[in-house]
C-alpha positions in Angstrom: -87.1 -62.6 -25.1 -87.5 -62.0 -21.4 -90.8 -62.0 -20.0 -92.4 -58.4 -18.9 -95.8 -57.3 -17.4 -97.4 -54.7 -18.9 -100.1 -53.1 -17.5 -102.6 -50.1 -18.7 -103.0 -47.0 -16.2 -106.7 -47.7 -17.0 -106.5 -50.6 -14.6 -63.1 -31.9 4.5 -64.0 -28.8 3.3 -66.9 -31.3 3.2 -67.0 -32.2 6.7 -67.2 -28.6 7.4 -69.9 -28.2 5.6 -71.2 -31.3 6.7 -70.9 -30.4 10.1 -72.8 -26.8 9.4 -75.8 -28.7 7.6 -75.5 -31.5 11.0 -75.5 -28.4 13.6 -78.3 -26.7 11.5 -80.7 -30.0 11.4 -79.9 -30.8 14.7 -81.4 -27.7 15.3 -85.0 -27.7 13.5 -84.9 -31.2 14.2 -85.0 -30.9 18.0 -88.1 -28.3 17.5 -90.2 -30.6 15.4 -93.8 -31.9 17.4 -94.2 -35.7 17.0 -97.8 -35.8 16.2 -98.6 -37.5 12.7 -97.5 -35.3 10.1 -97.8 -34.3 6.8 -94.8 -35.4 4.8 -92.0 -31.5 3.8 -92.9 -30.1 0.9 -90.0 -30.6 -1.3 -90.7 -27.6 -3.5 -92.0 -23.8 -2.9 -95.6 -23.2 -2.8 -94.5 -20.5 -5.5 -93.5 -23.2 -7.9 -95.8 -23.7 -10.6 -94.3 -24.3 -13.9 -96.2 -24.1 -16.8 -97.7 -27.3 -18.3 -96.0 -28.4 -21.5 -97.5 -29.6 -24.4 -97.1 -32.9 -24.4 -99.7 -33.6 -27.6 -97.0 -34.8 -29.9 -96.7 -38.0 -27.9 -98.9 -40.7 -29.0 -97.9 -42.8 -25.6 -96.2 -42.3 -22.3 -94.3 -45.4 -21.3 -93.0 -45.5 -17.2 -90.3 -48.7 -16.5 -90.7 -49.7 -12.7 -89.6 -52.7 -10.3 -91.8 -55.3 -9.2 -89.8 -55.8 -5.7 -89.8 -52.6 -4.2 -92.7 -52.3 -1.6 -94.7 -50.8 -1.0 -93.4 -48.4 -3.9 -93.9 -50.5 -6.3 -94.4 -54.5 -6.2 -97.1 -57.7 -7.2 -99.5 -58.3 -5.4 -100.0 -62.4 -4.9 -102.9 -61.8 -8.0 -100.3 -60.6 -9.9 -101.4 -56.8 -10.2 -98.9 -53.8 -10.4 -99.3 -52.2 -6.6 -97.7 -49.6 -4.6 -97.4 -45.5 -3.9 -95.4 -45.4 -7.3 -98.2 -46.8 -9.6 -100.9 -44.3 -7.6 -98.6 -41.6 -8.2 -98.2 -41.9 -11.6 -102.0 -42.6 -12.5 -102.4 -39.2 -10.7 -99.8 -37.7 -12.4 -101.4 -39.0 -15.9 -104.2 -37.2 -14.8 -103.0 -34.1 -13.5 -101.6 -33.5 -17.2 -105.0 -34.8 -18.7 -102.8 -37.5 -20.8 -104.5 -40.7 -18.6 -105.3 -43.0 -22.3 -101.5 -42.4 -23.5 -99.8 -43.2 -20.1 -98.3 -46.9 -19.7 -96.7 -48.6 -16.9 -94.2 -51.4 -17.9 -92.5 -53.8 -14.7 -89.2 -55.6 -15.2 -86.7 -56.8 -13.0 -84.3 -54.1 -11.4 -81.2 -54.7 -13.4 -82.9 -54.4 -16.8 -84.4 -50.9 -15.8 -82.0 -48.2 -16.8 -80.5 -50.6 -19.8 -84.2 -50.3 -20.9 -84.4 -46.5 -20.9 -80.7 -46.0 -22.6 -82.4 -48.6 -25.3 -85.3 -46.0 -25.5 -87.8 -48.5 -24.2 -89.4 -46.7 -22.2 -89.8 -42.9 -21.7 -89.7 -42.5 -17.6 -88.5 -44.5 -14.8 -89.5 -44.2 -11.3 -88.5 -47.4 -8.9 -86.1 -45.4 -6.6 -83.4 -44.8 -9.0 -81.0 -42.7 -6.9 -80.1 -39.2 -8.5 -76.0 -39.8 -7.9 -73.2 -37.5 -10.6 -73.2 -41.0 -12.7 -76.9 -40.9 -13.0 -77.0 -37.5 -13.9 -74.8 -38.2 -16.8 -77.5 -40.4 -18.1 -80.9 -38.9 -17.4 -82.0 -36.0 -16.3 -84.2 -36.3 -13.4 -87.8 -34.7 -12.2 -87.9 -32.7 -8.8 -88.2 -35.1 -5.7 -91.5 -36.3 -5.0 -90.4 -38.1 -1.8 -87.8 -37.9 0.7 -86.0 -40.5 2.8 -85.0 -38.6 6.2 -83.0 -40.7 9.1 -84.2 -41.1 12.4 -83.8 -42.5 16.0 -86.1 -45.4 17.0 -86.2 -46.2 20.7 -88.0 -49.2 22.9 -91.3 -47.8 24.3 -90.1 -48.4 28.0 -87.6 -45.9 27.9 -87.3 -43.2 30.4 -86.5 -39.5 28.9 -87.1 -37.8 32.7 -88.6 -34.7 31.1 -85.3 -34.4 29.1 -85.0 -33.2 25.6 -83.7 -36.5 23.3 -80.1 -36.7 22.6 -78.3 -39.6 21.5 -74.9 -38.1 23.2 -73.5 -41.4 24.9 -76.1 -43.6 24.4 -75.0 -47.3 22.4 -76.8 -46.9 18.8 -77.2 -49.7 16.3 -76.7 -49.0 12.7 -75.9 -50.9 9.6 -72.7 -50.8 9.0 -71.3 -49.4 5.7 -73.9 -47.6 4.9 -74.6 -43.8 4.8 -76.8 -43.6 8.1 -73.7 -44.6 9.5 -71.5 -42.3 8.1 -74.4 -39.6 8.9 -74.3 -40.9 12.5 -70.5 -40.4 12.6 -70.9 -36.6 11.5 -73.6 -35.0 13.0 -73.5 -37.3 16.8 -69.8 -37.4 17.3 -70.6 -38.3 21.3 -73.0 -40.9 20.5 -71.4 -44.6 20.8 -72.4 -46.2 17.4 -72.7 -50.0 17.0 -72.5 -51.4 13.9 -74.5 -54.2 12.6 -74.2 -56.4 9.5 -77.7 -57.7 10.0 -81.2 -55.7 10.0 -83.0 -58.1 12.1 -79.8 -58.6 15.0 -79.9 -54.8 15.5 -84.0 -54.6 15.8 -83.5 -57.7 18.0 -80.7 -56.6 20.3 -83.3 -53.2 20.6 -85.6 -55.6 22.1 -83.4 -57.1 24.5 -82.0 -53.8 25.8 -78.7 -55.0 24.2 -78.1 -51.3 22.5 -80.1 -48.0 23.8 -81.1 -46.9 20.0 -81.4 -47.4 16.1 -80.0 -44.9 13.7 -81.2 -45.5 10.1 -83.8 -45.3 7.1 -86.7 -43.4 8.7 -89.1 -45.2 6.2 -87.8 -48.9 6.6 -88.2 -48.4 10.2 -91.8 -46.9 10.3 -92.7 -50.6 7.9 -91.2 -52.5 10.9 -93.4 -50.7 13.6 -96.1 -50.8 12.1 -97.4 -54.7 12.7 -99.9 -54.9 9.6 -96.8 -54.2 7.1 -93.6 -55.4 8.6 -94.0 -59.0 7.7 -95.3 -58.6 4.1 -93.6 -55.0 3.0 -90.3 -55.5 4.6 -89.5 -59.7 5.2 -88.7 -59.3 8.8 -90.1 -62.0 10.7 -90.3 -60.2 13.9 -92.2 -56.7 14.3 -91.4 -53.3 15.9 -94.4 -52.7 18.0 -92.0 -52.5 21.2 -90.8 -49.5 20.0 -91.5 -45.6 18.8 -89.5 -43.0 17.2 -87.5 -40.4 19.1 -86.2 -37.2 18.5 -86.8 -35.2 14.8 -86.2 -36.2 11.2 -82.7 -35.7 9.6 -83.2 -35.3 6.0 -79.2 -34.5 5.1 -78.9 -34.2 1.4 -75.5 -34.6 1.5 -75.6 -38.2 2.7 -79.3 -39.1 1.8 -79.6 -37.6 -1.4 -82.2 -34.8 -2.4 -85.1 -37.6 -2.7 -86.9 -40.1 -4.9 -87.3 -38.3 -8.6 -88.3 -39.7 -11.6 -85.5 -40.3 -14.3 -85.9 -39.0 -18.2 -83.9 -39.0 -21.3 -81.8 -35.9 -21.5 -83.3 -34.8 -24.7 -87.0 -35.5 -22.8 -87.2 -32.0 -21.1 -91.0 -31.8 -21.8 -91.4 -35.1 -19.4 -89.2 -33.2 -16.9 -91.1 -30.1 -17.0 -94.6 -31.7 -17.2 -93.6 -34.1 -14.4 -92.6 -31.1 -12.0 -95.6 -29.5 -12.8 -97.9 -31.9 -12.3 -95.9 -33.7 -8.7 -95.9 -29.4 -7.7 -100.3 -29.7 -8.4 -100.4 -32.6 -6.6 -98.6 -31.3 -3.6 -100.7 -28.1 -3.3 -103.9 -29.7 -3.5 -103.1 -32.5 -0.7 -103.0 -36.0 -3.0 -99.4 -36.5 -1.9 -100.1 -35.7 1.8 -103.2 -38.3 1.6 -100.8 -41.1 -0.3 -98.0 -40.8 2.7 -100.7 -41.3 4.9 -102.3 -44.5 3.2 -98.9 -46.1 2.8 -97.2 -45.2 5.8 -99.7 -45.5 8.6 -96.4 -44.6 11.2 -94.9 -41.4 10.1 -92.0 -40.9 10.1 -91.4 -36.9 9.4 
């Protein structure tokens, strides 16, 4: 039997679109101040579903990761950490069901096999929402979204000029969907793919390539001194350099956000999950729990 932790809450017509939704973000993107935000809403300040009754349920059980920082990891004591686990408490709270919620931790590739084995009731670690997923589980609204953005070195010279990445060498990972996204909406812009993370933040450094296109989160970790090392690996930091331009959240690469996954026949945890992650929007917990996790925004 493997070993788990288990903790108590207690403790082409596509690229036309494409290029539509590209010319559109460009757009807001482009009007967005850079002072420390507050992260989108991700639903209508009209949305309030009703709160079902969940009373037939003797327990809540939630499946997450323990290597996914600083959503969810262990800490060097050994305790369940991250903006996933303080989400869920609140969320146990929001729906008055604190004493039935449960929070299990296993390793990433026994997670969904887990729920399908009815194991567990919800999973949040970052599950992506893709068509095959969707076959599975049915999945809440988004709680968190995962934009892309420019990163530049602080010595760089914008003469008064609004940002544009139009002919300017810019490193991003290569194979990935920040490239692809980079491709679509910045035609102009002279990408430079990279195999390696910590060669592209390095070459940034040396003046070796002008910008960085990717994962607006992983990059505010690497800025900020205090987490890069423990929260992302990287040995070297990103203090030399700030982020430029708007926030590209592009659905159609990016995805519509981190949900959390149910059974299909569990449309009561759907429906209480929405209403409790709306609640906790409107009344500011999720603005103060991006703040406390991600000290460099990155909206």
């Amino acid at each position: 039997m493997h070993n788990r932790l288990i903790f108590a809450l207690l403790s082409q017509p596509f690229k036309r679109y494409a290029h539509i939704c590209a010319a559109m973000v460009i757009l807001l993107a482009s009007s967005l101040s850079y002072s420390h935000a507050a992260p989108p809403h991700l639903a209508g300040t009209d949305q309030k579903p009703a709160k079902p009754d969940l009373s037939q349920r003797t327990q809540i059980r939630f499946l997450t990761g323990t290597d996914f920082a600083p959503f969810n990891s262990l800490s060097p004591q050994g305790r369940l950490t991250g903006y996933n686990i303080d989400l869920i408490r609140a969320i146990c709270q929001e729906l008055t069901i604190t004493s039935r919620c449960q929070i299990e931790a296993r390793p990433w590739n026994e997670l969904i096999p887990a729920m399908q084995n009815n194991e567990a009731d919800a999973l949040i670690a970052g599950l992506v929402p893709d068509r095959e997923k969707r076959a599975v589980f049915n999945f809440s609204r988004a709680y968190f979204s995962l934009p892309a953005r420019f990163v530049a070195a602080k010595t760089t010279q914008t003469n008064g000029k609004p940002f544009s990445p139009d002919d300017k060498t810019v490193g991003v990972l290569s194979g990935t969907a920040h490239e692809a996204l980079l491709k679509t909406y910045f035609p102009k812009a002279k990408g430079s793919s990279y195999a390696n993370a910590e060669l592209m933040y390095k070459d940034l450094k040396d003046g070796k390539i002008q910008l960085i296109f990717g994962d607006a989160m992983s990059l505010s970790l690497w800025m900020n001194p205090a987490a890069a090392a423990s929260e992302t690996g990287s040995q070297q930091t990103g203090a030399c350099c700030q982020f430029v331009g708007g926030a590209y959240p592009a659905p159609e690469f990016l995805g519509a956000g981190m949900t959390i996954a149910v059974r299909k026949q569990d449309t009561d945890l759907r429906i209480a999950f929405n209403s409790a992650i709306n609640a906790l929007e409107r009344n500011g917990f999720l603005d103060d729990l991006y703040l406390r996790y991600f000290p460099v925004d990155f909206y």
